[in-house]
C-alpha positions, 0 to 999 in steps of 0.5 A, a space after each residue: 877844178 879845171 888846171 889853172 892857166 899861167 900867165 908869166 909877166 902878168 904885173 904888167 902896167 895897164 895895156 901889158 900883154 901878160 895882165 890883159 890875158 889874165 884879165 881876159 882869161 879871168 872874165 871868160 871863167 878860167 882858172 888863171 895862175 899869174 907870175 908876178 916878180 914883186 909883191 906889190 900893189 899889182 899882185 894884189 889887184 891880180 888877186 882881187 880880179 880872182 887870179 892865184 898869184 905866184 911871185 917869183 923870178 923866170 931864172 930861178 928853178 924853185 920859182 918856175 917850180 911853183 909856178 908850173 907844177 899843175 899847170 897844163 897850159 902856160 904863156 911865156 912872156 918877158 920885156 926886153 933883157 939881157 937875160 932873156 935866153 936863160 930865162 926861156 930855157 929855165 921855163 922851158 926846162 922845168 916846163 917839160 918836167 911837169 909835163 906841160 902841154 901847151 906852151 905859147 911863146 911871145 916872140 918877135 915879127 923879126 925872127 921871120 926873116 932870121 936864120 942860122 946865117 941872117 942876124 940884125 945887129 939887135 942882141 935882143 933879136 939874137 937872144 929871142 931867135 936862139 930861144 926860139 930855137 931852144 924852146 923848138 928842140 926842147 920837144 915841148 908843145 909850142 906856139 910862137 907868137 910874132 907880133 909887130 910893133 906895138 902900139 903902146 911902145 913906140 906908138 905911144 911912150 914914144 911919142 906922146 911927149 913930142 905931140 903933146 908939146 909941138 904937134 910933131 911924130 919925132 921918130 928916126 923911121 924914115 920913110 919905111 913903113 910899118 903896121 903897129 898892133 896893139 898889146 890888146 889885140 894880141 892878149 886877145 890873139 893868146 888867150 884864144 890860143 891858152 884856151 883851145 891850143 891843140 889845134 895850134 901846137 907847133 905853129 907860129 902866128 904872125 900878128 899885125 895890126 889893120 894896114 902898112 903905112 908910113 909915118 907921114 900916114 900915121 901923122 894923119 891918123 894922129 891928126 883926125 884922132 886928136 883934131 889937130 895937125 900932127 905932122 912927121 919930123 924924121 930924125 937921125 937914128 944915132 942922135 935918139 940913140 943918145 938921148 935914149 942913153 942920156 935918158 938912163 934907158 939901159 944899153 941893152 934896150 937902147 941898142 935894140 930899139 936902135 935896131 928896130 928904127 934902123 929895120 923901119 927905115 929899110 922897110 922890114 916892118 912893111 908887113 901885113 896878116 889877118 891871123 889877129 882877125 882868124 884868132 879871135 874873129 875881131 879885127 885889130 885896132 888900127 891907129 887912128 882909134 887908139 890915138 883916140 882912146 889915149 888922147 889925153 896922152 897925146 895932149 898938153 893940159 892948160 894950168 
C-alpha cells in the first residue's frame, strides 16, 4: 500500500482548508492520514470517509512523531495563534527526521511583500514570515502556499449577520480592493500539489480568487446573488476592533484582523494570479456564486 498522505488541521468545520484535502484526496483514492486535535465527532467522520485518524497536538514532539513517521507527503496547516512558530518549527523538525519529501505549507499572501526590513503591525504576519523562513532553512523540500483572503472568513463569518438583518456589508475596508478565494479553491490548489509535488518543491504559489474589486463591487455581487439590495457601509477600523474584543475573540486574532483591514484599505489585497486556474485547470469561484450557495447564511428566516 501506497505511503499515506497527511493532512494536519483536518477537523476543520465544513469549508476548512484541511478537511476538504482530506476529503478531496480520499475521493481521488489516496491514502490519507489526518491530524486531528480532539477525539470527537469530527474524527469519527474522517474515518467513515476512510482517512487513518491521528490525534494529537502540533507542539508536541510524540504527536508529530506518530503522525509523520511513514508519510513521504505532508500539508502543514494552522488557524491563527500565537504559537504558530513553535508549532511550524516542531513539524518541521521531526519532519526532516523522517525524511520527508514534500512539505506544503499554508501561509499568507502578505508575506510577499514582507522582508528582513518590512513587517506590518500583525504578530501573526510576523509569526508566519519567520516560520517561512525556519521551514526555508530547515533544508526540507517545501512548497509555500499564499493565498488571499478567504471567503468563508470575513466573506462569510463576517458579514453574514449585518446582511442578513439590515442588507448592509459593514466592514472597515474602505475603498481598498481585494480578491477573496475561496477555502475550496485552494484545498483543490494543495491537494494537486500532495498528489504530484516534485515538479513544485521550493516554489511558492500565490492564490486569488477571479477578480480585484472593491467592496462597493462585492455589495453588488451579494445583491445579484441573493436578489436584493446590499449595500457597503465602511466603518471605522478600531471601532470593529472593539467589538471583536468585547465579543471574546482573543487579542491575538483581533489584532490581526485589525491588520488586515488596515492592508485592505491602503490597497495591499489588490492583488490578482491565475496559479488556483494552472493548479488544478478550474477557475476560482468568484463571490457572486459563493453568496449563492450560502444564501441561506446571508438571510433572515421569518418565525
Amino acid at each position: 500500500m501506497a505511503n499515506p498522505i497527511l493532512v494536519t488541521g483536518a477537523a476543520g468545520r465544513i469549508g476548512a482548508v484541511g478537511r476538504t484535502i482530506t476529503e478531496l484526496l480520499l475521493k481521488q483514492g489516496q491514502a490519507v492520514r489526518a491530524m486531528v486535535r480532539t477525539e470527537d465527532e469530527r474524527a469519527q467522520a474522517l474515518r467513515d470517509m476512510g482517512a487513518e485518524v491521528v490525534v494529537g497536538s502540533l507542539l508536541d514532539l510524540d504527536s508529530m512523531h506518530r503522525a509523520i513517521d511513514g508519510c513521504e507527503t505532508m500539508y502543514f496547516g494552522l488557524s491563527v495563534s500565537d504559537t504558530y512558530l513553535a508549532a511550524t518549527v516542531n513539524a518541521a523538525a521531526v519532519a526532516k527526521h523522517h525524511g520527508v519529501k514534500a512539505f506544503i505549507n499554508m501561509s499568507q499572501m502578505t508575506l510577499s511583500q514582507m522582508s528582513i526590513t518590512e513587517t506590518t503591525a500583525s504578530p501573526q504576519h510576523k509569526l508566519h514570515w519567520l516560520a517561512e523562513q525556519a521551514l526555508n532553512w530547515s533544508g526540507l523540500p517545501v512548497v509555500h502556499v499564499r493565498p488571499t483572503v478567504f471567503l468563508e472568513g470575513l466573506f462569510l463569518i463576517m458579514t453574514a449577520d449585518s446582511v442578513s438583518k439590515s442588507n448592509q456589508i459593514r466592514l472597515p475596508f474602505g475603498e481598498g480592493k481585494t480578491s477573496p478565494v475561496a477555502a475550496e479553491d485552494v484545498a483543490r490548489a494543495v491537494a494537486a500539489l500532495l498528489v504530484n509535488p516534485q515538479p513544485h518543491i521550493g516554489k511558492i504559489y500565490h492564490l486569488t480568487g477571479p477578480q480585484s474589486e472593491n467592496m462597493h463591487f462585492y455589495a453588488q455581487e451579494y445583491s445579484k446573488a441573493l436578489g436584493r439590495t446590499i449595500t457597503y457601509q465602511d466603518i471605522p477600523v478600531e471601532r470593529w476592533r472593539e467589538g471583536l474584543l468585547k465579543s471574546g475573540q482573543p487579542a491575538h486574532l483581533v489584532n490581526h484582523l485589525a491588520t488586515i483591514a488596515d492592508l485592505q484599505r491602503a490597497g495591499r489585497f489588490d492583488r490578482m494570479t491565475d496559479e488556483v486556474l494552472t493548479l488544478t485547470g478550474q477557475a476560482p469561484l468568484s463571490v457572486q456564486e459563493f453568496v449563492r450557495r450560502n444564501a441561506a447564511r446571508f438571510t433572515t428566516i421569518a418565525r
